[in-house]
C-alpha positions in Angstrom: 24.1 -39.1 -2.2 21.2 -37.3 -4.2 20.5 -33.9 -2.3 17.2 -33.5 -1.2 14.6 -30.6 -1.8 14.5 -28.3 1.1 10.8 -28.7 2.7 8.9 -26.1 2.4 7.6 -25.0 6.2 4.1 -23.5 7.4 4.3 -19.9 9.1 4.3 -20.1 12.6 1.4 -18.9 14.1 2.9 -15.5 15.2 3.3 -14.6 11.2 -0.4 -15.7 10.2 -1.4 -13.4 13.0 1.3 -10.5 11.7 -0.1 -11.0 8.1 -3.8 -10.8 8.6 -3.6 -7.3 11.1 -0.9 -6.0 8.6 -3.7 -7.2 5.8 -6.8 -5.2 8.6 -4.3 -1.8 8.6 -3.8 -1.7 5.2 -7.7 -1.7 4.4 -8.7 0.6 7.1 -10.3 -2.1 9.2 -8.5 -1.0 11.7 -8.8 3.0 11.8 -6.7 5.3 13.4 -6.8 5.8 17.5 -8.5 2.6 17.8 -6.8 0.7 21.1 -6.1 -3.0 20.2 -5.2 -5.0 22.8 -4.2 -8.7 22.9 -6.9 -10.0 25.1 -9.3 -8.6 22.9 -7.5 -9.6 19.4 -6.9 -13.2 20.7 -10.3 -13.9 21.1 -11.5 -12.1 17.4 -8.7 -14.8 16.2 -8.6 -17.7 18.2 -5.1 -17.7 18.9 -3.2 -17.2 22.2 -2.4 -13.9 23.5 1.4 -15.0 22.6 1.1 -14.7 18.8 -0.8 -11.7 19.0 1.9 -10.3 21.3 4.8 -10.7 18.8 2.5 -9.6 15.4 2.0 -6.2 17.7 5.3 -6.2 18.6 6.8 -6.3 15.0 4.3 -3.8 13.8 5.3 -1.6 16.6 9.0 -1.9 15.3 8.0 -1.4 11.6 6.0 1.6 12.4 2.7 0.8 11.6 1.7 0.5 15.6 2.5 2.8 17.9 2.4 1.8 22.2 -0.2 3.4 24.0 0.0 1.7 27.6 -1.0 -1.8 27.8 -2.2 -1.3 24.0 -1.1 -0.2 20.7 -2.9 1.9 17.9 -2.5 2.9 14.6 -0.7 6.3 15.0 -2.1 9.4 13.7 0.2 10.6 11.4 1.8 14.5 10.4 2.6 16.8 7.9 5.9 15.8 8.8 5.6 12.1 8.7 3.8 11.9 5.6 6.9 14.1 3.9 9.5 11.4 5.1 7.0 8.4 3.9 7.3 9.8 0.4 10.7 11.3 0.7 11.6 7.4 0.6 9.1 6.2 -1.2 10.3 8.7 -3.9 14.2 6.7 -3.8 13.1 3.2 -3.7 9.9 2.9 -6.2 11.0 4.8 -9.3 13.7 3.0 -9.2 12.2 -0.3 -9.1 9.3 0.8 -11.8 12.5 1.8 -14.1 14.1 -2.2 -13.5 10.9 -3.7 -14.5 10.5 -1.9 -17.4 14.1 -2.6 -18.6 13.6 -6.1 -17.7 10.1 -6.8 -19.9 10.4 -9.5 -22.2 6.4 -10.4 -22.8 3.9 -8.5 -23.0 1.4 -11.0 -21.4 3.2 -10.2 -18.1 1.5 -6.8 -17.8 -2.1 -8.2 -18.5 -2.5 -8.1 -14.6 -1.7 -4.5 -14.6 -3.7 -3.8 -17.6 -7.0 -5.9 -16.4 -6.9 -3.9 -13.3 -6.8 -0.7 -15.2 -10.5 -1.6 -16.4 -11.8 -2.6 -13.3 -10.7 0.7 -11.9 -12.1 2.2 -15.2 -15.3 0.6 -14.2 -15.6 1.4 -10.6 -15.1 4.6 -11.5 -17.6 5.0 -14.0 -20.2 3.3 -11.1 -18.8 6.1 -9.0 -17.5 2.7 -6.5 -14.8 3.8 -4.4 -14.3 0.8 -3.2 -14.0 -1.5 -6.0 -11.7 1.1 -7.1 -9.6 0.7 -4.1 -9.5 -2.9 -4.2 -8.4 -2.9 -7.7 -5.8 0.1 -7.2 -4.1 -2.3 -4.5 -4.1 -5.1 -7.1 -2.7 -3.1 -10.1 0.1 -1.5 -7.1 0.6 -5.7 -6.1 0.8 -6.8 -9.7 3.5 -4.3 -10.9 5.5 -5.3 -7.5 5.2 -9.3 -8.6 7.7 -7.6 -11.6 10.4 -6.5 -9.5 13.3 -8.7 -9.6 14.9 -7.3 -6.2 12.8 -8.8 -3.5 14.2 -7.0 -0.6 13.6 -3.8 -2.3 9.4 -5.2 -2.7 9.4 -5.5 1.2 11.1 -1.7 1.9 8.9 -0.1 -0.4 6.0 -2.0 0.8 6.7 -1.1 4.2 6.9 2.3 3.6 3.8 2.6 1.4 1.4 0.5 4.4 2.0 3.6 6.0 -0.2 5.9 4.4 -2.6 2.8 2.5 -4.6 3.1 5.4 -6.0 6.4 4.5 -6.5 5.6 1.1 -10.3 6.1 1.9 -9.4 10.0 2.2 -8.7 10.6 -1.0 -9.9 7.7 -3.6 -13.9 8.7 -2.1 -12.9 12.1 -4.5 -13.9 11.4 -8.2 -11.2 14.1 -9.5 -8.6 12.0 -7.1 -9.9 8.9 -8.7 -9.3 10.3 -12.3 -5.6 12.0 -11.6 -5.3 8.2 -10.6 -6.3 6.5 -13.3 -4.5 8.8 -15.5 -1.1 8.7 -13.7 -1.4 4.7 -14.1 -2.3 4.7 -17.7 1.0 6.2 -18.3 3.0 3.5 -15.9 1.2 1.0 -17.7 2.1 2.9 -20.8 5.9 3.0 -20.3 6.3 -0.9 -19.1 4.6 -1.9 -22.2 7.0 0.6 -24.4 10.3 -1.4 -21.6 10.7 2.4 -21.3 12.7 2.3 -18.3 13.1 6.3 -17.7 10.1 6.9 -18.6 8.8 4.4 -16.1 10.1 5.7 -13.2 9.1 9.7 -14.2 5.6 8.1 -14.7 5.9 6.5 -11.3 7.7 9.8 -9.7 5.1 12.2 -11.2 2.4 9.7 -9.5 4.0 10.0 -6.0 4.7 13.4 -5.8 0.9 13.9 -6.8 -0.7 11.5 -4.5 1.4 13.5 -1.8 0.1 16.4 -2.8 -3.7 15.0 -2.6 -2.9 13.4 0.7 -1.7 16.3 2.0 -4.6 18.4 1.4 -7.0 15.9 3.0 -4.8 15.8 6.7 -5.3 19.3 6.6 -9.0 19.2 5.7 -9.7 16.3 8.3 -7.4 18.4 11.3 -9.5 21.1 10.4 -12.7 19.7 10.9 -12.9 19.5 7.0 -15.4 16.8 4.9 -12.4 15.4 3.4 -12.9 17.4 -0.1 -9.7 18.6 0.1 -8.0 17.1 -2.4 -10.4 18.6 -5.1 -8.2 21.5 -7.2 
């Protein structure tokens, strides 16, 4: 008997509703502090409260929710949990930067990376931080579309939507934007050159910088700060 192609299924309610909060957290829809509760978010959707129960119960388990009572929010996070985000982050995504470049065969796979590049070039220019963001998130999805591993694409993106969120705290910084841009070029650079160890110093240095910036701007906003902090 001919075997038969495996049907393709829908997501279930409960992972449309996980995708589009995850998708509202990771733009900063949904700020830190701010109670969401599932009466509330079922209406804004038009779903049940059940869906909405299990997407905030499996962003609770991944993190990215915290329980406050009958609600969750986004939690607020430390000195000390931005060190662990990017102690892993610093294992998982040079690594995977350093397989893509060794696996480059065509160069017309890195036009995604390369298109985004100018648009953040151009936003910059217009002094648009967010058009830069938006294209920032594309040129981070469009390197992660290269990585063969696809388990190792959902750990690092797990552990990056913890700090996305707070992107607005440091990319609204033209000098930020610029270290950016810069640190980038070079990724972009090194997967067009299948430069594998190069690669993953570009996407080390990048890290270990952005940490640095983001960093500077907790400290700034505990303080009371405008968020200039990662100037210097």
């Amino acid at each position: 008997m001919t075997s038969l192609k495996t049907l393709e299924r829908p997501l279930s309610l409960g992972d449309s509703v996980y995708r589009s909060l995850r998708e509202y957290l990771r733009s900063g829809l949904i700020v830190s502090g701010q109670p969401l509760q599932e009466v509330d978010l079922a209406q804004q959707l038009g779903v049940s409260r059940t869906p909405v129960r299990e997407a905030l119960t499996r962003l609770a388990s991944e993190g990215l929710l915290a329980s406050q009572g009958r609600s969750f929010v986004v939690p607020a996070l430390t000195g000390r949990d931005v060190e662990d985000i990017y102690e892993l982050r610093l294992m998982l995504e040079p690594e995977a930067l350093r397989r893509v470049a060794e696996n480059i065969k065509e160069q017309k796979k890195l036009l995604a990376l390369r298109r985004c590049l100018t648009e953040m070039r151009d936003a910059h220019a217009l002094d648009d931080a967010q058009a830069f963001m938006t294209a920032n998130y594309d040129y981070r999805a469009a390197w992660m579309k290269l990585v063969p591993n696809r388990k190792l694409v959902r750990a690092i993106e797990l552990y990056a939507d913890h700090v996305r969120y707070l992107r607005s705290l440091t990319l609204d910084n033209r000098k930020t934007r610029e270290v950016v841009i810069h640190g980038l070029q070079r990724l972009a650079s090194a997967l067009a050159q299948a430069n594998g160890a190069e690669a993953a110093a570009a996407m080390r240095d990048h890290l270990l910088e952005a940490k640095r910036i983001l960093g500077k701007a907790l400290q700034a906003r505990a303080k009371g700060g405008d968020g200039d902090g990662p100037q210097g």
